[in-house]
C-alpha positions as semicolon CSV with decimal commas, in nm:
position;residue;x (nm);y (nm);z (nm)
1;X;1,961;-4,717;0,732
2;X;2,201;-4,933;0,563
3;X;2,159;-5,083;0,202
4;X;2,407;-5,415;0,101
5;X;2,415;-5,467;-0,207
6;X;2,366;-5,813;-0,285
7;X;2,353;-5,963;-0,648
8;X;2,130;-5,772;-0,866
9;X;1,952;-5,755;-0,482
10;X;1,904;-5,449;-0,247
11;X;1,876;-5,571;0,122
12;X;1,778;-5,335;0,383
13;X;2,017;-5,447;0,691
14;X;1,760;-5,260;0,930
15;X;1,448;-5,501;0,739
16;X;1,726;-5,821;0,834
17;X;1,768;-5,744;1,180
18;X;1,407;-5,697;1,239
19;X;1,366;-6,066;1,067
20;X;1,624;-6,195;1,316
21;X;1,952;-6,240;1,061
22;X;2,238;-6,131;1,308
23;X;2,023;-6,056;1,600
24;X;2,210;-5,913;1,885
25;X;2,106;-6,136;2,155
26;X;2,080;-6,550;2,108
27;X;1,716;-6,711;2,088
28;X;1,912;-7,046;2,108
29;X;2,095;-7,033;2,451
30;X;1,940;-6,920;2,789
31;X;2,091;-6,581;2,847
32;X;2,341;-6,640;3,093
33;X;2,614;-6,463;3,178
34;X;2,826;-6,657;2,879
35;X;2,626;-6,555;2,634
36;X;2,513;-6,225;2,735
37;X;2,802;-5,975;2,535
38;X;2,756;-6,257;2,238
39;X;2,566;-6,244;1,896
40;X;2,436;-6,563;1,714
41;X;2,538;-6,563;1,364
42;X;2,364;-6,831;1,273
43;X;2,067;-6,712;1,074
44;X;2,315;-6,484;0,890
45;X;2,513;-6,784;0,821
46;X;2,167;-6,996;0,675
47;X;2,113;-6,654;0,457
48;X;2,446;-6,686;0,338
49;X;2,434;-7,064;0,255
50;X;2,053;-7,044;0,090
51;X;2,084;-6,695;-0,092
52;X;2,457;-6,607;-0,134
53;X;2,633;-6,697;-0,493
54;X;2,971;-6,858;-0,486
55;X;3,180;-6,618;-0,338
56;X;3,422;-6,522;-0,065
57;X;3,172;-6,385;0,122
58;X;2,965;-6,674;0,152
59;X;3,281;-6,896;0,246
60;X;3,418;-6,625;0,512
61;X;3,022;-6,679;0,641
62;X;3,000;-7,018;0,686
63;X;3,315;-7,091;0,808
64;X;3,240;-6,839;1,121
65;X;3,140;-6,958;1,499
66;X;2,791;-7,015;1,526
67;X;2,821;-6,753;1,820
68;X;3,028;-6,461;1,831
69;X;3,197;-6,186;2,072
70;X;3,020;-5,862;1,992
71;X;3,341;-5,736;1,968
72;X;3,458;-6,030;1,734
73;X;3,152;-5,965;1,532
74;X;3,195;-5,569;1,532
75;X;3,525;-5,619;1,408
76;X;3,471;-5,876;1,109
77;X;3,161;-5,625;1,008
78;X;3,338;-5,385;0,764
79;X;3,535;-5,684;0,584
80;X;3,151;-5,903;0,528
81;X;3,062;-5,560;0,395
82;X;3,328;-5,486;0,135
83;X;3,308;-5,829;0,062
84;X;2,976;-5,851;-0,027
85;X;3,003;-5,533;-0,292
86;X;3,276;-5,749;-0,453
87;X;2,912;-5,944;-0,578
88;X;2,734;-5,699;-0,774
């Protein structure tokens, strides 16, 4: 299990996935073959934008396809996550 540590916040990242921020597999788009090795980012971007304070973190977020390579995603993972201990 994976605590981020956002704000004066603890968020369980297990607890977000179940809720369906970052969920592997689009709800939006028919699962075809385009979409199938892609991850919709765009509830984690509407966390960002609702709960997020100012930061680079929450720009990097927003500014992100709505739909990402799961490799594309993989790789930007470790940078959101140092990122967002730059906000406690």
């Amino acid at each position: 299990m994976t605590i981020l540590d956002v704000g004066k916040r603890k968020l369980d990242t297990e607890l977000l996935l179940r809720q369906g921020i970052g969920n592997l597999y689009t709800k939006h788009y028919k699962m075809t073959e385009k979409y199938k090795n892609h991850i919709d980012v765009r509830p984690l971007k509407q966390f960002a934008y609702e709960k997020l304070p100012e930061s680079p973190l929450k720009e990097i977020l927003l500014i992100e396809d709505d739909i990402l390579d799961i490799d594309a995603f993989l790789a930007r993972l470790p940078i959101w996550l140092r990122l967002s201990k730059l906000l406690t």
